[in-house]
Structure formats: C-alpha cells, structure tokens
C-alpha positions as CSV (number, residue, x, y, z in Angstrom):
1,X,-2.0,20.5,-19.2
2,X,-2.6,23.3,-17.1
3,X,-1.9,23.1,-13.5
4,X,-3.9,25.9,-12.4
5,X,-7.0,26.2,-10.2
6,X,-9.2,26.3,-13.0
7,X,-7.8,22.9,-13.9
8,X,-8.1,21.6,-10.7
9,X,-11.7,23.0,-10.7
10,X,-12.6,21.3,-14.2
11,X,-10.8,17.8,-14.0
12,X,-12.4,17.7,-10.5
13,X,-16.5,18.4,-11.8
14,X,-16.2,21.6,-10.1
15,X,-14.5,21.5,-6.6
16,X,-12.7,24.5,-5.6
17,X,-9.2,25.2,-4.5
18,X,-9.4,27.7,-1.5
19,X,-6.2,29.3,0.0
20,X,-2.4,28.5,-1.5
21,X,-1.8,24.8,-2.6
22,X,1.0,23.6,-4.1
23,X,0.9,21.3,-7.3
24,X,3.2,18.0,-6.9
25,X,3.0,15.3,-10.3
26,X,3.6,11.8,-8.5
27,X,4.8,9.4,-10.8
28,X,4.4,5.5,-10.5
29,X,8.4,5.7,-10.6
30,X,8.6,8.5,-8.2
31,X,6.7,6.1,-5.8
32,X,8.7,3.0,-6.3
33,X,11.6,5.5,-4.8
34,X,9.7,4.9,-1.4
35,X,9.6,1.3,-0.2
36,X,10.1,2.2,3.4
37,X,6.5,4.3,3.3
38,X,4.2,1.8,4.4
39,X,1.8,4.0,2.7
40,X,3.5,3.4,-0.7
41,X,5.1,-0.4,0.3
42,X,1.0,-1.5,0.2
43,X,0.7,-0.8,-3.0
44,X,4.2,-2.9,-4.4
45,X,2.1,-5.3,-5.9
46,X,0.2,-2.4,-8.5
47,X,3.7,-0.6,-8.9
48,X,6.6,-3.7,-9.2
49,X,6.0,-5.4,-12.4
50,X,7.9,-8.2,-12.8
51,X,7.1,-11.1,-10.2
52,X,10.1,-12.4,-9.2
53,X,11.4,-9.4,-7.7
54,X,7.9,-9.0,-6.2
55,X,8.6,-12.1,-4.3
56,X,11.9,-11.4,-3.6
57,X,11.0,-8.0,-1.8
58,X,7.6,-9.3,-0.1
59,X,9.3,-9.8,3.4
60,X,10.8,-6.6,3.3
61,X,7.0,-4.8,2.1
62,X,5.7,-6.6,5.1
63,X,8.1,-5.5,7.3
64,X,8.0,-2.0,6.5
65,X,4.1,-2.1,7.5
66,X,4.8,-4.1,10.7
67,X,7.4,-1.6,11.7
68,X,5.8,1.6,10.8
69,X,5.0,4.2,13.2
70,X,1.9,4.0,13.1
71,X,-1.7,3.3,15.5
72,X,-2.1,-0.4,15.4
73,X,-5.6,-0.3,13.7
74,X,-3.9,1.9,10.9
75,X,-1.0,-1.0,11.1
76,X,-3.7,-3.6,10.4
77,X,-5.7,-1.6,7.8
78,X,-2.2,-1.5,5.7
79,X,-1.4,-5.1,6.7
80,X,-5.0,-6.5,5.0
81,X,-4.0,-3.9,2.2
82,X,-1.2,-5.6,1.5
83,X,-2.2,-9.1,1.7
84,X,-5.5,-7.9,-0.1
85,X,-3.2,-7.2,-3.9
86,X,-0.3,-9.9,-2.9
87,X,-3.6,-12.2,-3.0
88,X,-4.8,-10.4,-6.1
89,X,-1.5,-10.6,-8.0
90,X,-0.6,-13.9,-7.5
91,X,-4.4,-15.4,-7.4
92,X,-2.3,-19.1,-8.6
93,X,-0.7,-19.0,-5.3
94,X,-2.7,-20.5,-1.9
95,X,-2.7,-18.5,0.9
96,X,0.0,-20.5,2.5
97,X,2.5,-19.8,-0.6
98,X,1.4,-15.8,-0.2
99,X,1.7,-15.8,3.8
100,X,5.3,-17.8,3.4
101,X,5.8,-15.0,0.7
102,X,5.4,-12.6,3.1
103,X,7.5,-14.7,5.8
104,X,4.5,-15.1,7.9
105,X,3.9,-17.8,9.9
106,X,0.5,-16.8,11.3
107,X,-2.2,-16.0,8.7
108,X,-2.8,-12.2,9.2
109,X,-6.2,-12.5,10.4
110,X,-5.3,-14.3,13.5
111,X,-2.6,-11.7,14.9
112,X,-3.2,-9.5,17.4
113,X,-2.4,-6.7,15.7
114,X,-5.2,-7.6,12.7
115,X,-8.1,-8.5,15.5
116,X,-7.6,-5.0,17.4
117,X,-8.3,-3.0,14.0
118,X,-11.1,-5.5,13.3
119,X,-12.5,-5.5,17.2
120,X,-11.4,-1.6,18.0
C-alpha cells in the first residue's frame, strides 16, 4: 500500500497532510521493544500475549508509570489505563489479586497521585 499523501488523504475520509511528514509503520513487535515508555507499558496487557509473563512483568509496567517523567495527572491518567486492561485481561482475578499483581498495596483510587488527576 501506498504511503503517500493521497493515501493518507483516502484511508483517512479525506484529511489532508500539510507541510513535510514523515511515514513510520509501528508494529505491535516494534512496541513491545519499549517497556520503559509508560506510554507503551499501559498497553502490556493488549501487546504480551501469554499470561504468565504478563504477571511476571506487572510490577515492573507499574513501575515504569509511577516513575515516568511525567505531570502527576498524566501519571494518574496512565496509572487507571493500566489498571483499566490488567482488570480487563484477567476479569477472573479480584481486584486484590490484580493490585497484588501490580505490587500495590493501596487500591489506585485512594493514592494521592490518582485523587489529584481525578480532583485537578
């Protein structure tokens, strides 16, 4: 398939490209190359296919959100991302099982850091 402007134009119902762009092709593998993006680590649970190593790399997927560089509403937006498709994945699990998953001892909506991006 064409990767052209006309392409983008068609596949898009007519939006049009102004000024240079540049074309990347992200692959689902591509983005399993970037666990320590918390922008990539929220979506684990779409990308990682076999449970068990889902589990086994939860702490670190939270972590990587909790450690990010980022404003501490965007920090909590990615935190309830995260929990939102562990929750989704493993809908057999309580929310205890997912939290101790994710090596937290406080559900998520009662940290600080989850109540400013709700409150601010």
């Amino acid at each position: 398939m064409s990767t052209g402007a006309e392409a983008f134009r068609v596949l898009t119902g007519g939006h049009q490209l102004v000024g240079e762009y540049r074309f990347c092709a992200l692959t689902i593998k591509g983005l399993e190359r970037e666990p320590e993006n918390p922008y990539v680590a929220v979506f684990a649970p779409l990308l990682i296919e076999d449970d068990a190593e889902l589990q086994a790399r939860a702490p670190a997927l939270w972590r990587t959100v909790q450690e990010a560089p980022v404003l501490p509403e965007v920090r909590a937006l990615l935190s309830h991302v995260l929990e939102f498709w562990f929750f989704e994945r493993f809908r057999g699990l309580t929310a205890g099982e997912i939290w101790a998953m994710l090596n937290l001892v406080t559900p998520i909506q009662e940290t600080r850091a989850y109540q400013r991006g709700r409150l601010g």
